[in-house]
C-alpha positions in Angstrom: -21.4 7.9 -54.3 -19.4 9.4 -51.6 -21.7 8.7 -48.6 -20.0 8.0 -45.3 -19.4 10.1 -42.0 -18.3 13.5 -42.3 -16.5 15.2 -40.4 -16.4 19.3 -40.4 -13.9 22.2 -39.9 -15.6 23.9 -37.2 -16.2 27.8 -37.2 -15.3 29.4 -33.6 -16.6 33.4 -33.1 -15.9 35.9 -30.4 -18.5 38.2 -29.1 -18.4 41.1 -26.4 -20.8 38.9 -24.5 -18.8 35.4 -24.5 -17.5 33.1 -21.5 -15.0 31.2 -20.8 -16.4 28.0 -20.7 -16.3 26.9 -24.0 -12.6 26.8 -25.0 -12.5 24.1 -21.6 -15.5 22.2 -22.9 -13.4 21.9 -26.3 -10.5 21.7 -25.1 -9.5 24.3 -26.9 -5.8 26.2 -26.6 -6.5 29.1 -24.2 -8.3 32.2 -26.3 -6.5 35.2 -26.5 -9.1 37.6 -28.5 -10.6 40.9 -28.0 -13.5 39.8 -27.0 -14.0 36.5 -25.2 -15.2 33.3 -27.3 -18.5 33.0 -27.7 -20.0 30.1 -30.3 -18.8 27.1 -31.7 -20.6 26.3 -34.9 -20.0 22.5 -35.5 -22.3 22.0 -38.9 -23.4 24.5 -41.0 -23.7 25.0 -44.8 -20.8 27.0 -45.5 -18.0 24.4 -43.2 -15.9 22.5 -45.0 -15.5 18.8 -44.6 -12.3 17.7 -43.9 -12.1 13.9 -44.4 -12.9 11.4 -47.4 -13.3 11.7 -50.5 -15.5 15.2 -50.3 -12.5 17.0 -48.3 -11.8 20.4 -49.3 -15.3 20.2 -50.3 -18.2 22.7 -48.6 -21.3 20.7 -47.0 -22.9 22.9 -49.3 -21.2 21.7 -52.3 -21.6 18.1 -51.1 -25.9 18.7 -50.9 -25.6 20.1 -54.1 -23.9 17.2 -55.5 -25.7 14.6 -53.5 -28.9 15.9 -53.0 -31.8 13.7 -51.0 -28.8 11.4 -50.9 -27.4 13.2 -48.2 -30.1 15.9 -47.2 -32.9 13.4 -47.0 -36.5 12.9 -48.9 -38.2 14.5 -46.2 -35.8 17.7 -46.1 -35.4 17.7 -50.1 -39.0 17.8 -50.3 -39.4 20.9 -48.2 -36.2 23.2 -48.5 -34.3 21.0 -51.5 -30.5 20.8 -51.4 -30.3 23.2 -48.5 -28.8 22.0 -45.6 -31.8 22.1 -43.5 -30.2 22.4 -39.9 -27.3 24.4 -37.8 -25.6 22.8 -34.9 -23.7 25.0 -32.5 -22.4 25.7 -28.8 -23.1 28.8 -27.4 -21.0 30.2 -24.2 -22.8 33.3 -22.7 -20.5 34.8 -20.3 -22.9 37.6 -19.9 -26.5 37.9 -21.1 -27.2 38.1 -24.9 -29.2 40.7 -26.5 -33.2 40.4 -26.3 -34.1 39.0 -29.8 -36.5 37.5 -32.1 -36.6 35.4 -35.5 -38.6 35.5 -37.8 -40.4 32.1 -39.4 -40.1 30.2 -43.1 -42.8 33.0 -44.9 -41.2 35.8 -43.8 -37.4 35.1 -44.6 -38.7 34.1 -48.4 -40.7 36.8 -48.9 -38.6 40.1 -46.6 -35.5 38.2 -46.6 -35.1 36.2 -49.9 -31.5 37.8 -50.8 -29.7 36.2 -47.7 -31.0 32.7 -49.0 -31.6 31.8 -45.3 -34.9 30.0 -43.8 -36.9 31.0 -41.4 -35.6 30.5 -37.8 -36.8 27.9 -34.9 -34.2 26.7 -32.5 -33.9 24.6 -29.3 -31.6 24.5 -26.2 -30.1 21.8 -24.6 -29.0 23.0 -21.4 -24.6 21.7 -20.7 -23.6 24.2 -17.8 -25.3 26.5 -16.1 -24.4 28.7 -12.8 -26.9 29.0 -9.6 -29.5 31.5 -10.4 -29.0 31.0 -14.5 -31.7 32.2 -16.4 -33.2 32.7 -20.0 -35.6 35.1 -21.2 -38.6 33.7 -23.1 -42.0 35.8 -23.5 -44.2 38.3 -22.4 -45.2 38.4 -19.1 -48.2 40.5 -20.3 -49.3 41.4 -23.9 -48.3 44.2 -24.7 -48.6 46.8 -28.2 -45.8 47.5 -30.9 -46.2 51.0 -29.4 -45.8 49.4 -25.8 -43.1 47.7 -26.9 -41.1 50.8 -28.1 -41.8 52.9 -25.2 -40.4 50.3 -22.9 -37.7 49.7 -24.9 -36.4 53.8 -24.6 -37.3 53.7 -21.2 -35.2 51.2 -20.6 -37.7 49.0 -18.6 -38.7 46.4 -21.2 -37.0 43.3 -19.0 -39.7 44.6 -16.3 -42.4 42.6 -18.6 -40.5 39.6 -19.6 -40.5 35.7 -18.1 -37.3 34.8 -16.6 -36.8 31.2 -16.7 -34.7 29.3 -14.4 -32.6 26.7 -16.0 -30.6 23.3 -14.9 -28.0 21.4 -17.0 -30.4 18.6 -19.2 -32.8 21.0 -19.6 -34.6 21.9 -22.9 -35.9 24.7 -24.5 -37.7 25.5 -27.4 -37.6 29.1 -29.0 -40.6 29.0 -32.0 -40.0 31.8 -34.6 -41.7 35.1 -33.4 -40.7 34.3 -29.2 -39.1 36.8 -27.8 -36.1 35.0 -25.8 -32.6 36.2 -24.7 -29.7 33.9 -23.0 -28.7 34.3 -19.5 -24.9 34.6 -18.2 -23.6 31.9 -16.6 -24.4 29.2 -19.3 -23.2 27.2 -21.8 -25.6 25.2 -24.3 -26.2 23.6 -27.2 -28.1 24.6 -30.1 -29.8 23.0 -33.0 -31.8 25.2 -35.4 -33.0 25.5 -39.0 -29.5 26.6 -41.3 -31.2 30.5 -40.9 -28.6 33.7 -39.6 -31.4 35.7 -38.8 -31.7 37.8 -35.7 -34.0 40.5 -35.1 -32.6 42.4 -31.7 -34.9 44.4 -29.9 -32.5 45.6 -27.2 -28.9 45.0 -26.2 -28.6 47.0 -23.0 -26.6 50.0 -24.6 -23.8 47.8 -24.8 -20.7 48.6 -26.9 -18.9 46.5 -28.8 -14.7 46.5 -28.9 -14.8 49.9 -31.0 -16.9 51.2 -29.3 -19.9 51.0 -31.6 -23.3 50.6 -29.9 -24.6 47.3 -31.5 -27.3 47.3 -34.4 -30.7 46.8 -33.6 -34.0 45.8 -35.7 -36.6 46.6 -34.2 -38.7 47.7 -37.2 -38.1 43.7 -38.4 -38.5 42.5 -35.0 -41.7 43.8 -34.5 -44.0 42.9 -37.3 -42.4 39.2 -37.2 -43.0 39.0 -32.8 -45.8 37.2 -31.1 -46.9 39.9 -28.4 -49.1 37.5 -26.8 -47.8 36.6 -23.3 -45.2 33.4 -23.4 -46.5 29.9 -22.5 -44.5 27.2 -21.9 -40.7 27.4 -22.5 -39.2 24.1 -21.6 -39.9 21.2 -23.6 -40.6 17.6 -21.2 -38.5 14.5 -22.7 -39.9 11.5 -23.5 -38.3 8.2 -23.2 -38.2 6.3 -26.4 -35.9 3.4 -25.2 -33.0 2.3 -23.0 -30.5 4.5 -23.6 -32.7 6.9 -25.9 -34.5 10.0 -25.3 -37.1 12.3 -27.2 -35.9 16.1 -26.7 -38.1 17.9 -28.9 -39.7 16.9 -32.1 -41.7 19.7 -34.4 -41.8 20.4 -37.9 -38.7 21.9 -39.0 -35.9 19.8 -36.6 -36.1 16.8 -33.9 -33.5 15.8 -31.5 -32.8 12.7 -29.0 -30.3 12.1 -26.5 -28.3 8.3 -26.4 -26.4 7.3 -23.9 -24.3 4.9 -25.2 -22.4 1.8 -23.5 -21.0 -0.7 -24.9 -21.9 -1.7 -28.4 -24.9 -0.6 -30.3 -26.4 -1.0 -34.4 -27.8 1.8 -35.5 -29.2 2.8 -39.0 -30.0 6.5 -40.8 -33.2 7.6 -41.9 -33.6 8.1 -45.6 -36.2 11.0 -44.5 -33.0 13.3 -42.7 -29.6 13.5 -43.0 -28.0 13.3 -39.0 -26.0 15.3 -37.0 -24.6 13.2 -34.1 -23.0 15.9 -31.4 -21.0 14.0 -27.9 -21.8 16.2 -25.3 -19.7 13.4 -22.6 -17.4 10.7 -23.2 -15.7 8.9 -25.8 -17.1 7.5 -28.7 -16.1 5.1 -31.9 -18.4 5.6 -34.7 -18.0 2.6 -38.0 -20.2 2.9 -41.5 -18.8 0.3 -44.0 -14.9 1.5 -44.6 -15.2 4.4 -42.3 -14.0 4.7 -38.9 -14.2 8.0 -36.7 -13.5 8.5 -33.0 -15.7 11.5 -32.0 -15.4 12.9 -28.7 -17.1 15.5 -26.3 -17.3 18.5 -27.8 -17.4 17.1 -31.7 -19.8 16.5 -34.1 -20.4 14.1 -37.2 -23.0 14.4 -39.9 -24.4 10.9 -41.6 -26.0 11.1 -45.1 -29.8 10.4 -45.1 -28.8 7.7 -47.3 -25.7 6.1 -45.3 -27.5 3.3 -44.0 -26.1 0.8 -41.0 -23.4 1.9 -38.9 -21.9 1.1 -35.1 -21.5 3.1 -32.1 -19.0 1.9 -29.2 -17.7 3.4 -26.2 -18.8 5.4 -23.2 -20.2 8.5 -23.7 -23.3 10.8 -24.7 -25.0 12.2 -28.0 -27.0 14.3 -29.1 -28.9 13.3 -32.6 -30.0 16.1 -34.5 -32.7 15.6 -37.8 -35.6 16.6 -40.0 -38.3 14.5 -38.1 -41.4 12.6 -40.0 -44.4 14.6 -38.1 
């Protein structure tokens, strides 16, 4: 069975609201577009792997021939082969458009011809410039009509949180949340394997045609929690030397490791793993397989892999389908 490391082709976007601090964090070759780059999507469904026996071969394609194998017990059991997780880098340059997603129930039932899931997604603050914000929540509850009338008026940031943010931080956007991106920032993003955005309002932007952006408000509004937001930064948890808890709710967990030296680890038959360095240099060994993974890259370990090493100097994120 071909279990071992994969590594992915990943899937690089421009948009007219990217930065420029992703191609460094990469170490990309300078970016030339259009528009400037904007997202990194490290694992996703439709990448292709590009070592071992599965190259050529979408991750798709591998959870369909694998199945719990590589997706997990715990992830078969709730969205079968899907890949149940998306793992990107997101470089806002300016602010993104306010937006919304909508949960598991929905996307089945009002969205079942896209095949995605619902939508719940956390930040892990990388860079961030003085005065960097996100947008999470009502300030105030207020009505669909409210909502619209705001929104024409062009004063609906007047009655939304704006949250200050620091490199480490994390943040957790809950389907329904209204939230939006602040410029200056660069972060990292895990969230359920959903493309489902609901934009309430993109500051009568145009994009490079000229085209005002498309909105969904109609969607946006019967999936959005109009109740004013709560809390939107999640508070680690220390699990061991070395090992942090970041966030940990039904559909997707993640923990940061900083690594030094040598250290044993072993998968989870409940999730597959994505393993994302954010510093530092990295050596990762299962059985046969070696793979030296640094800043900026990302590997995904079967549910079903088993033992495998980490050496070097560096430090991870580790991405899953937790046991709650």
């Amino acid at each position: 069975m071909a279990l071992y490391p994969y590594r992915l082709e990943r899937s690089l976007s421009a948009r007219l609201w990217g930065g420029t601090r992703l191609a460094s964090f990469l170490k990309l070759p300078p970016y030339h577009g259009d528009e400037p780059l904007a997202e990194a999507w490290q694992v996703y469904a439709n990448n292709r792997i590009i070592n071992g026996e599965l190259a050529g071969s979408t991750l798709a394609a591998a959870c369909a021939q694998l199945g719990p194998a590589l997706v997990g017990s715990i992830s078969a059991a709730r969205y079968g082969t899907t890949f149940p997780l998306l793992a990107k880098f997101i470089d806002a340059g300016q602010k993104l458009s306010i937006q919304v997603h909508p949960d598991d129930a929905f996307a089945r039932t009002m969205e079942a011809e896209s095949g995605h899931l619902g939508k719940a997604e956390a930040w892990v603050i990388l860079e961030a410039e003085p005065g960097a914000q996100v947008i999470w929540g009502f300030k105030e509850r207020l009505s669909p009509e409210e909502i619209r009338q705001k929104i024409a008026a062009g004063t609906l940031e007047e009655h939304l949180n704006f949250v200050p943010v620091t490199p480490g931080e994390v943040i957790y956007n809950p389907p329904g949340t209204l939230h939006a991106i602040g410029a200056g920032t660069l972060l990292f993003e895990i969230q359920q394997s959903s493309d489902l955005t609901y934009r309430l309002y993109d500051y009568q932007r145009r994009d490079a045609a000229g085209a005002l952006r498309e909105l969904h408000l109609d969607k946006a509004l019967v999936v959005l929690k109009l109740e004013p937001g709560e809390q939107a930064k999640v508070a680690p948890r220390a699990l061991s030397v070395g090992k942090t808890l970041l966030i940990a709710v039904e559909p997707l967990a993640m923990e940061r490791w900083a690594i030094a030296g040598v250290q044993e680890e072993r998968t989870d038959a409940g999730s597959v793993e994505i393993l994302t360095v954010i510093a530092g240099e990295l050596t990762l060994s299962a059985g046969e397989q070696t793979e030296a993974i640094v800043r900026g890259e990302s590997l995904v370990l079967p549910a079903a892999l088993g033992s495998y090493r980490l050496v070097g100097e560096g430090v991870l994120l580790r991405c899953y389908v937790p046991r709650l």
